[in-house]
Every structure is written in structure tokens, then in C-alpha cells.
C-alpha angles and dihedrals in degrees: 000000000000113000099016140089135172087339092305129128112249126204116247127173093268100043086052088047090053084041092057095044100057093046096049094046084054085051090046088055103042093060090047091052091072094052091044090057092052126068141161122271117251132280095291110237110223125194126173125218105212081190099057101009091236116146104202116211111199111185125181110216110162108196138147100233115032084186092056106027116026153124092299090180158008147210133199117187135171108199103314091331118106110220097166132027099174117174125193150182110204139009131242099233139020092234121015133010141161138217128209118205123176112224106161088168082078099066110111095001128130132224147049127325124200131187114186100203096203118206113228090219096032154339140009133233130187135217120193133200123206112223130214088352136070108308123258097277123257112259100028106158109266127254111265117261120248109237119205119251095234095073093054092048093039082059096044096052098054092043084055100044092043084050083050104042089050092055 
């Protein structure tokens, strides 16, 4: 009898392909559970006091552990120009925080304001003010997110070796 002996299971070529396959999809899972867990926060909110010269960041994250996930870092830009480069290690909240940062070279100035709010496991979002004009309206659809490029290659590399092990 192939493939048996005493009433055990032997190993045969197909049986090691199937094997491989299995194993390699669960790594591959496992890599991308890290990245599914993980996520940006969302689209940042800015407003600008004229009469302190705070701009005020609000920025919804909602995550089970600030010390561990959490806003690592943000960016505030006006046009190309960097104002603020803040980096972080933990958040304030589990949910919903602000920031206040005091820019008195924006009152009375015109253009646009971005703050990039960056996740420490994963992804980054913007949000953007409109001085001295109508404010970005509410709704705008939301910058895309940017994934990490482990999880691409996690799921490249199992796609490649199942293609593979079936050969």
C-alpha cells in the first residue's frame, strides 16, 4: 500500500505541497495581522484662533492602548513650508484628542494649512484649513490611507510560493 504504513499517514509530494501551502498562507497571516490591527487615525479637524494664534488639531484615533498605538507624529505645513514637525510617543486619549499649537505668523495670511496626523503601527490621514478664504468644505472625501509595504509584500510572497509549491 503507497502512502501507508502500519495504519500512519506518510508524507508524499502532494501531501508536502498541500503541507506548504497551508503553512505559508498562516505566515502570511500572521504578518498581515499586525497590519490589520493597526490602522490611521482619522481625517485631523484645524481651526485658527486670530485672536491667540492657536491652531487647534483635533484628531479622532480610536485605539486600545495610547502608550503603545498611537499619533506618533505631526505636521504642520503651510504650502511647501514646514511650521511644525511634533513627534510623539504616546496620545492623550484613546479616542479623541486635540492639539494647540500657537502660530501667530497665520493671522491674516492666506492659503491653505495641512496637518498630516501619522499612526506609530500604521498609516497617515490630512486634514487642510483655508485661510483667509471659505473654509474646505465638510464631507470632502478623505485623503487615501498609506498602506505599509509589508503587507503587500507578505501577500506577494505567499501568492508566489503557493504558485510554486503547486508546480
Amino acid at each position: 500500500m503507497s502512502g501507508e504504513l502500519n495504519g500512519s499517514f506518510m508524507f508524499s509530494s502532494k501531501n508536502t505541497s498541500i503541507i506548504r501551502i497551508v503553512a505559508l498562507t498562516l505566515i502570511g497571516f500572521a504578518l498581515l495581522g499586525g497590519s490589520a490591527l493597526a490602522h490611521p487615525p482619522a481625517d485631523p479637524a484645524l481651526t485658527y484662533d486670530d485672536q491667540t494664534g492657536d491652531l487647534v488639531v483635533a484628531i479622532t484615533h480610536q485605539v486600545d492602548n495610547p502608550a503603545t498605538h498611537y499619533v506618533k507624529q505631526v505636521t504642520v505645513r503651510q504650502g511647501n513650508t514646514v511650521l511644525i514637525d511634533k513627534s510623539y510617543t504616546s496620545q492623550p486619549d484613546a479616542s479623541s484628542f486635540m492639539y494647540r499649537y500657537n502660530l501667530p505668523q497665520l493671522k491674516g495670511s492666506r492659503g491653505e494649512v495641512t496637518v498630516d496626523a501619522r499612526c506609530s503601527l500604521s498609516g497617515s490621514r490630512s486634514g487642510t484649513l483655508v485661510m483667509g478664504g471659505t473654509p474646505a468644505p465638510v464631507g470632502a472625501e478623505p485623503a487615501p490611507t498609506k498602506a505599509p509595504v509589508c503587507a503587500f509584500a507578505a501577500i506577494l510572497a505567499v501568492g508566489l510560493a503557493a504558485q510554486r509549491a503547486l508546480r
